[in-house]
C-alpha positions in Angstrom: -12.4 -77.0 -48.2 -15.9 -77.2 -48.5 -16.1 -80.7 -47.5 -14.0 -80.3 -44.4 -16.4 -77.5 -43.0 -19.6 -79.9 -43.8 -17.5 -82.7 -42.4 -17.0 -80.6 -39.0 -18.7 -79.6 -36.1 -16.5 -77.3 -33.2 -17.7 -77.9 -29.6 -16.2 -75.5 -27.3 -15.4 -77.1 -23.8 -14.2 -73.7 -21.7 -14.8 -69.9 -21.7 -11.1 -69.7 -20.2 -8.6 -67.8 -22.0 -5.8 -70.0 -20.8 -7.5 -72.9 -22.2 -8.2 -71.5 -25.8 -5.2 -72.6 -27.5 -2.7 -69.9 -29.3 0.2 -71.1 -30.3 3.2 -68.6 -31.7 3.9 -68.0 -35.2 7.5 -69.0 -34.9 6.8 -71.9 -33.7 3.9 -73.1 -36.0 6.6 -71.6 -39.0 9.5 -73.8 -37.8 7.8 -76.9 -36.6 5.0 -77.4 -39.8 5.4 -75.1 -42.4 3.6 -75.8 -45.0 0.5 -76.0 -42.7 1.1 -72.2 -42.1 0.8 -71.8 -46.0 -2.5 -73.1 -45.7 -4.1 -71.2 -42.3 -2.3 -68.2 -44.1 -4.4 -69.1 -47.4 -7.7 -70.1 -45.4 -7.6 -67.0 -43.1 -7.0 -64.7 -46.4 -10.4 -66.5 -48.2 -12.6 -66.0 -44.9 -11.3 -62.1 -44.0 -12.0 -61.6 -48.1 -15.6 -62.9 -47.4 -16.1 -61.0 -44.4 -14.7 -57.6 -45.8 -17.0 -57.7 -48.9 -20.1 -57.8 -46.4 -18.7 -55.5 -43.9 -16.3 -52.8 -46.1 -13.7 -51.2 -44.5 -14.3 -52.3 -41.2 -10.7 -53.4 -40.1 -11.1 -53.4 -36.5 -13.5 -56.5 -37.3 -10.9 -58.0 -39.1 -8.3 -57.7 -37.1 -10.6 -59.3 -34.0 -11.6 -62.6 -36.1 -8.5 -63.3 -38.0 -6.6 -66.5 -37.0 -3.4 -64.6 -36.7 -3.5 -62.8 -33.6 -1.3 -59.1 -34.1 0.9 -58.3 -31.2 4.7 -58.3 -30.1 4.9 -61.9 -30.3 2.2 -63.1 -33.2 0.1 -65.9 -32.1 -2.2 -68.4 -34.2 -5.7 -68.3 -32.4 -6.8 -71.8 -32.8 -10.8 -71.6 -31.7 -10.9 -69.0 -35.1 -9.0 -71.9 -37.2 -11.4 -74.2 -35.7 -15.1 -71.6 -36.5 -13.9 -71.1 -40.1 -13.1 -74.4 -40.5 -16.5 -76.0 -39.5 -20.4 -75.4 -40.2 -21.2 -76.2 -36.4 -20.3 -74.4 -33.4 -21.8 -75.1 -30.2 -21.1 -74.5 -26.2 -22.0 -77.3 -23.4 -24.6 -76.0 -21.8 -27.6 -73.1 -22.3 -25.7 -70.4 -20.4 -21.8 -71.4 -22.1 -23.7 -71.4 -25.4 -24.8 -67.7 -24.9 -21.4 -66.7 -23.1 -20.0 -68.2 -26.7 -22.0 -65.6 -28.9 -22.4 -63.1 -26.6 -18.7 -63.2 -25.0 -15.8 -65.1 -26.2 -16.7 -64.8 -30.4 -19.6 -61.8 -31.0 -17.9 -61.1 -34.6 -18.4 -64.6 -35.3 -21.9 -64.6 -34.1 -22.6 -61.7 -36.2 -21.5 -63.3 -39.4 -22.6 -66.5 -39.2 -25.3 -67.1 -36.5 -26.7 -70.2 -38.1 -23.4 -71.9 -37.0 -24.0 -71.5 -33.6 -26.8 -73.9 -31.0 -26.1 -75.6 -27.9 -25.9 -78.8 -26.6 -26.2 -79.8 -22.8 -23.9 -82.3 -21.7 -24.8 -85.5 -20.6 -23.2 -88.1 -18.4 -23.6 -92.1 -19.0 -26.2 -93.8 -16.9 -24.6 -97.5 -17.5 -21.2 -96.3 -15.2 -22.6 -93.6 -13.0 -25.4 -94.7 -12.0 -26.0 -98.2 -12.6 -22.5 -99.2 -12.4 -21.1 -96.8 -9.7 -24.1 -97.2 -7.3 -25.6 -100.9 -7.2 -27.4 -100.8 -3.8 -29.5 -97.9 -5.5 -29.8 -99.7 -8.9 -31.1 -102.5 -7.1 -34.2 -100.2 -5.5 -35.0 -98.7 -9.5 -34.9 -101.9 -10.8 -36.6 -103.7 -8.2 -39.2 -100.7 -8.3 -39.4 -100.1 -12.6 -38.0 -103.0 -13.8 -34.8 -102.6 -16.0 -36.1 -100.5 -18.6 -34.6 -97.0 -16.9 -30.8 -98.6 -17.9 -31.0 -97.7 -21.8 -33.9 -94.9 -21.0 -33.2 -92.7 -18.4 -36.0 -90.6 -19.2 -38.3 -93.7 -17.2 -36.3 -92.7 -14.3 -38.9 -89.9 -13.5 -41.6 -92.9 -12.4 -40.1 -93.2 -8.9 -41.2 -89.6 -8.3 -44.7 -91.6 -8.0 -43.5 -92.5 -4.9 -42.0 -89.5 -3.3 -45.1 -89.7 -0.2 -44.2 -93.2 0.8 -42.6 -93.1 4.0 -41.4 -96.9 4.0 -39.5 -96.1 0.1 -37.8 -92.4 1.5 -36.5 -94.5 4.6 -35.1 -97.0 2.2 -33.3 -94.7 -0.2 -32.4 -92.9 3.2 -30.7 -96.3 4.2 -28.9 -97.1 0.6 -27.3 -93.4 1.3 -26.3 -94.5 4.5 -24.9 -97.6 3.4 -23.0 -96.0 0.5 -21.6 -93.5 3.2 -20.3 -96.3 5.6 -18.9 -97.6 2.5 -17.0 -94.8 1.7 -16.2 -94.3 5.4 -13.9 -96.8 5.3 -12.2 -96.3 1.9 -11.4 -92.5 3.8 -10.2 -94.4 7.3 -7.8 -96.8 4.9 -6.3 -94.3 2.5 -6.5 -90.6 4.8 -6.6 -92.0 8.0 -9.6 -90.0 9.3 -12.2 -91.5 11.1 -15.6 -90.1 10.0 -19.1 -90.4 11.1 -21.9 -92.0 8.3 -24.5 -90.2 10.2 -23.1 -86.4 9.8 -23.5 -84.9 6.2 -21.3 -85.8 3.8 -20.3 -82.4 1.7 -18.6 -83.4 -1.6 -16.7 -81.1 -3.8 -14.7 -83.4 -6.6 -13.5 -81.8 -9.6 -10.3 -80.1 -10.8 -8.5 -77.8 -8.5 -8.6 -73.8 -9.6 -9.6 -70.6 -8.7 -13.2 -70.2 -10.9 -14.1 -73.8 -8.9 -13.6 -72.5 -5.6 -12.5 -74.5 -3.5 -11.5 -72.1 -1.4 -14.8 -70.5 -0.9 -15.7 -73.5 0.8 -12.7 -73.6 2.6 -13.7 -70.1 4.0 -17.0 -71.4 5.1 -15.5 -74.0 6.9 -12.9 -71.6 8.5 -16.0 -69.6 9.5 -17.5 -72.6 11.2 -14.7 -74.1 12.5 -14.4 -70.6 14.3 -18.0 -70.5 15.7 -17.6 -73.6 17.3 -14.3 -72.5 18.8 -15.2 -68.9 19.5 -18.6 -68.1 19.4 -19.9 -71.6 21.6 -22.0 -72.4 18.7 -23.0 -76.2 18.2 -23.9 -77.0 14.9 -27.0 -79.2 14.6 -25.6 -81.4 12.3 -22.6 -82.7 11.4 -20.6 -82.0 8.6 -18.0 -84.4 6.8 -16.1 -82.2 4.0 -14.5 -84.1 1.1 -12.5 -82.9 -1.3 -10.8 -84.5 -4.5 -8.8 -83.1 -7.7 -5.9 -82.4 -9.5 -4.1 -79.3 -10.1 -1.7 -78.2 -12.7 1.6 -78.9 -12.1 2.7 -74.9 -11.9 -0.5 -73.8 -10.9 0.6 -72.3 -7.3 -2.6 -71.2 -5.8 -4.1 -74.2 -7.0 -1.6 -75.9 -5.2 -1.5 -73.7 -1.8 -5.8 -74.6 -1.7 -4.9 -78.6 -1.4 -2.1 -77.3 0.9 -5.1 -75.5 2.6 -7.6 -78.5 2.7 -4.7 -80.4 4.4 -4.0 -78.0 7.3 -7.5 -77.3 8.0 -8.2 -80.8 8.3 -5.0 -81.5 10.8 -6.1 -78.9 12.8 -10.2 -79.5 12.7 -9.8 -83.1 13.1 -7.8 -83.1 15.7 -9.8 -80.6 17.9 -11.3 -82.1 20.7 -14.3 -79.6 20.3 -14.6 -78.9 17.2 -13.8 -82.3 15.8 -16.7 -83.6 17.2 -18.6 -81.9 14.5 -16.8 -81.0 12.1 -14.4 -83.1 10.0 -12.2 -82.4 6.5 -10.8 -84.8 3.8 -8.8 -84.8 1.0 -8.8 -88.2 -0.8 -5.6 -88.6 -2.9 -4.8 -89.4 -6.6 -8.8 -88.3 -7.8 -9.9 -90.7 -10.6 -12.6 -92.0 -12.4 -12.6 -95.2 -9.8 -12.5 -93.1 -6.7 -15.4 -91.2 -8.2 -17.5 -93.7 -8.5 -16.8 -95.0 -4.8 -17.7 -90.7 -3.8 -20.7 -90.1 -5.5 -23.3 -92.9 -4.6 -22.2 -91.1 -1.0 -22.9 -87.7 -1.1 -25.2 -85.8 0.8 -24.7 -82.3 -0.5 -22.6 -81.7 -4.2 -20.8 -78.6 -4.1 -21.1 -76.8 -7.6 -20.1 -73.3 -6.6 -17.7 -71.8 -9.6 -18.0 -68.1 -9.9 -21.1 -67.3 -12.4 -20.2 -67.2 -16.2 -17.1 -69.5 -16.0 -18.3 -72.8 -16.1 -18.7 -74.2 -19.0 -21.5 -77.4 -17.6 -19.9 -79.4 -15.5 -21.1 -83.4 -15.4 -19.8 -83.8 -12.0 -22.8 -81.7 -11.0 -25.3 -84.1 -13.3 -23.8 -87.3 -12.0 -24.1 -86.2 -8.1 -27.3 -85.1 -8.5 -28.2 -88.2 -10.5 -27.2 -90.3 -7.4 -29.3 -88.3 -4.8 -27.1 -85.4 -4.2 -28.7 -81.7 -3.2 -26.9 -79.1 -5.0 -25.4 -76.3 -3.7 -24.6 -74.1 -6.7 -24.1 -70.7 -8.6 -26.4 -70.2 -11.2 -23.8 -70.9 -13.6 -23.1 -73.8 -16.5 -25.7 -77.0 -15.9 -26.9 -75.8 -12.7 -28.5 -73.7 -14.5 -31.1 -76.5 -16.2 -30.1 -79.0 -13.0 -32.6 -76.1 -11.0 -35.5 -75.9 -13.9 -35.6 -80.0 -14.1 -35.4 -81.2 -10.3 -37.3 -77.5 -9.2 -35.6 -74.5 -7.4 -37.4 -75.8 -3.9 -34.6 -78.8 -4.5 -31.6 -76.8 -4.8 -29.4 -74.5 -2.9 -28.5 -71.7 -4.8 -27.0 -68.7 -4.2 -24.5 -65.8 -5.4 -24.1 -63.2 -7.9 -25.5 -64.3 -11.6 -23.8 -64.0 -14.9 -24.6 -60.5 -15.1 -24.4 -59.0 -11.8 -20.8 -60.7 -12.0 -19.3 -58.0 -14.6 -21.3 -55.1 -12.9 -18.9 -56.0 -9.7 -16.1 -57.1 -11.2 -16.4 -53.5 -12.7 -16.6 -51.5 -9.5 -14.9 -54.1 -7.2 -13.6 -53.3 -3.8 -12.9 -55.5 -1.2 -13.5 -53.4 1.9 -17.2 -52.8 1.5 -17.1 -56.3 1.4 -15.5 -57.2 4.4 -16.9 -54.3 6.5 -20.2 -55.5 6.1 -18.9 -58.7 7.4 -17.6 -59.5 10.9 -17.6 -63.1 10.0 -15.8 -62.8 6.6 -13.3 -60.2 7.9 -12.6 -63.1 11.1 -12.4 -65.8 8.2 -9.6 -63.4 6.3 -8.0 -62.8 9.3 -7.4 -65.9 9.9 -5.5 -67.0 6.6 -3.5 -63.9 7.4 -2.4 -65.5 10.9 -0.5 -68.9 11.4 -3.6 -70.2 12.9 -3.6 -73.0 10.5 0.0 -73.1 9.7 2.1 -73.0 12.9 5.0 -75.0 11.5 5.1 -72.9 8.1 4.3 -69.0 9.2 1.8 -67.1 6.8 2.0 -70.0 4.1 -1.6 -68.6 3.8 -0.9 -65.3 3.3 -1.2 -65.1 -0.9 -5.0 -66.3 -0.1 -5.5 -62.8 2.3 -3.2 -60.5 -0.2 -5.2 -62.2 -3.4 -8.6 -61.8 -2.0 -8.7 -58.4 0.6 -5.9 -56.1 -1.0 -6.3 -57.2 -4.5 -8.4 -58.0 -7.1 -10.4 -60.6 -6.5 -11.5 -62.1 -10.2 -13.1 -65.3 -8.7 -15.4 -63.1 -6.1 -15.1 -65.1 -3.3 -16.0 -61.9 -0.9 -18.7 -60.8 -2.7 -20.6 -64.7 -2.6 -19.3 -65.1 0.7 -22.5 -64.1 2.7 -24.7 -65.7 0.6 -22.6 -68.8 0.4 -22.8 -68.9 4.4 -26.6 -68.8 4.4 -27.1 -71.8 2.2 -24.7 -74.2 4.0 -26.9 -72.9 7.2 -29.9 -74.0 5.1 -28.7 -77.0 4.8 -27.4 -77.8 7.9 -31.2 -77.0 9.5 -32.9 -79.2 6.5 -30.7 -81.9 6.4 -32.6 -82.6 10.4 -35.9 -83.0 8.6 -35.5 -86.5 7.4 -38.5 -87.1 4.9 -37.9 -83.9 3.7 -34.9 -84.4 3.3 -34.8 -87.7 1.1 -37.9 -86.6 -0.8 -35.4 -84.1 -2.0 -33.1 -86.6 -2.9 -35.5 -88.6 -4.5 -36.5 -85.8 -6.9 -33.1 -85.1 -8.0 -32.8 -88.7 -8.6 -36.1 -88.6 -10.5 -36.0 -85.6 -12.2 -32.5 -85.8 -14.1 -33.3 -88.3 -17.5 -32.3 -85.4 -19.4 -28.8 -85.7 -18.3 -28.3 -88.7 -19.9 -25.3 -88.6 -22.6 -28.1 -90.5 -25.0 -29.9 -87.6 -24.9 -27.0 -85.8 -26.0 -25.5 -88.0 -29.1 -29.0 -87.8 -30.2 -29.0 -84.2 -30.0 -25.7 -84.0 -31.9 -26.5 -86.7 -34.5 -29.7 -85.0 -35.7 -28.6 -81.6 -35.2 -25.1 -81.5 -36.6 -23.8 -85.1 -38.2 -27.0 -85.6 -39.8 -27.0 -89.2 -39.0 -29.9 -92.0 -38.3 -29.1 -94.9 -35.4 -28.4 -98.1 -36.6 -31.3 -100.9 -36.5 
């Protein structure tokens, strides 16, 4: 036993309960018994540990032991998985103090040496390198090829962040990239879309804490000033989405449901269409990723604070030239301190003002503070984007204005809105515009996964690369 915890290290992935694995006793008793003999006999060691330091505290007990007491017992695997190893460590600075502070405290307060964190990191050779070779072609041609196994040398472009004829180039490869992708979209969707309007990417997997369909409310919200109000945007916009849901997730599946009827509606308008256009690219994988990213304008990281664990879509966007919109929640978190707060959009409640209105939450402050919002909701209450099915939409209005909404959509909503203003305004100012871009691209080295096997091979395997 002792060599299995110095053999293993625990990396927690998500702070999600549904995620944390528990399985039920009967079915770890039928299925592998004599593996229950042993988590009965390892559980009975560690809570025999723990009570001789803390005596006669059997609420603590009952919270860390792997056998979860209830109608139906469960088997909490995370526990099996802390006692079992002398590492445990979270994804990212914030999910690493979510992990002590949050998900395991008891644990935390018996063994806090277990516990660091290590950032995520995302391969240069495929995401960068790989994915986008027009861009490559600029870093090499402008640092040689040493930024490929170092990403840290990256950072010597920022050197040239006041030359007007490099920004104009980088400014072109973005274009390119964007044509590129264009046509990939007009084959598979059937959408005609415009490389010079902004290309706003949100590419992960499909559930509530993601929110998705925060920025389909946005986009609701200026579909309707266009239509409404007579308000021309300045820009452009292009909206892309791409994911996966669950098979018997529901609402997941009613938001693609959503992405599709706003963009038969939207890109059909004669008006609006002219300025505002949404995508969903089909069957999301690593491939199609790499044809997104080198493409995007604008990277939508904009989960509800506290429930992200890091993200590396966020890394890898921002790595190509992407300017973040984001919560300060997961990576964004050290994507802001490395490329600068000036170089990111951020906006929304933080970690903690998250439980102080999740405590006192109700909706109709919310929306009566908010003509637009309450026109936004009103509108997923109406068939306005769902003639041929009436009120598909309707869970999306019950969820969000007569119940609990967990995810805080209204609550970010406003601030949301202001930001995607923001960056419709900025995105005008072309230098300053790809001089942002440039820093991101320049200032993300420490997102390299090297960065982070190093991290976990002298901080928890204890091992020395090979010569």
């Amino acid at each position: 036993w002792e060599i299995t915890k110095a053999t293993l290290g625990y990396t927690n992935h998500t702070l999600l309960p549904e995620a944390l694995e528990k399985w039920p006793l009967s079915v770890v008793e039928k299925v592998i018994p004599r593996h229950l003999q042993l988590i009965y006999e390892i559980n009975a060691r560690f809570l025999g540990s723990v009570e001789k330091r803390f005596p006669g505290d059997k609420d603590l007990l009952e919270r860390i032991s792997i056998v979860e007491e209830g109608p139906e017992k469960q088997v909490r695997m995370a526990h099996l998985a802390i006692m079992g190893s002398h590492s445990v460590n979270g994804v990212s600075k914030v999910h690493s103090k979510l992990v002590t502070e949050q998900l395991v405290p008891d644990f935390y307060q018996i063994s806090p040496e277990k516990f660091n964190n290590k950032t995520n990191g995302v391969t240069p050779r495929r995401w960068l390198f790989s994915a986008n070779r027009r861009l490559s072609e600029l870093l090499c041609e402008t640092l040689g090829d040493a930024w490929i196994k170092d990403l840290d040398r990256i950072a010597e472009i920022e050197e040239h962040k006041y030359d007007r004829e490099f920004l104009d180039r980088l400014g072109r490869i973005k274009r390119e990239n964007k044509e590129m992708l264009g046509r990939f979209i007009k084959e598979k969707c059937y959408v005609d879309v415009n490389p010079d309007s902004i290309f706003d990417i949100q590419i992960k997997r499909i559930h509530e804490y993601k929110r998705q369909l925060l920025n389909l409310m946005n986009i609701i919200h200026m579909y309707l000033a266009i239509k409404e109000d007579g308000i021309t945007p300045e820009n452009p916009r292009t909206f892309i989405f791409a994911g996966k849901a669950a098979p018997g997730y529901f609402i997941a599946k009613l938001i693609i449901k959503l992405v599709h009827n706003l963009g038969d509606v939207i890109n059909n308008d004669p008006v609006a269409g002219e300025w505002l256009k949404v995508v969903f690219i089909p069957d999301y994988r690593v491939s199609l990723a790499e044809k997104i990213i080198p493409a995007a304008d604008v990277s939508e990281q904009i989960s509800t604070a506290g429930m992200e664990a890091s993200g590396t879509g966020n890394m890898k966007l921002a790595m190509n030239g992407a300017v973040t919109i984001g919560t300060l929640d997961g990576a964004n978190v050290e994507i802001r301190d490395e490329v600068g707060e000036e170089n990111i959009y951020l906006f929304g409640l933080t970690v903690d003002e998250v439980q102080k209105a999740r405590a006192d939450w109700d909706p109709n402050t919310r929306l009566d503070r908010s003509p637009e919002l309450e026109r936004v909701m009103d509108a997923l209450n109406s068939d306005m984007f769902c003639k041929k099915e009436p009120r598909i939409f309707k869970p999306f209005y019950e969820n969000l204005a007569l119940r609990y909404d967990h995810y805080l959509h209204l609550a970010d909503f406003e601030s949301y809105k202001r930001q995607q203003e923001a960056i419709t305004a900025d995105y005008s100012k072309r230098d300053v515009w790809n001089t942002r871009s440039l820093l991101n691209i320049a200032r993300t080295g420490r997102f390299s996964s090297d960065r982070t096997v190093k991290e976990y091979a002298e901080d928890i395997w204890g091992i020395q690369p090979c010569k």
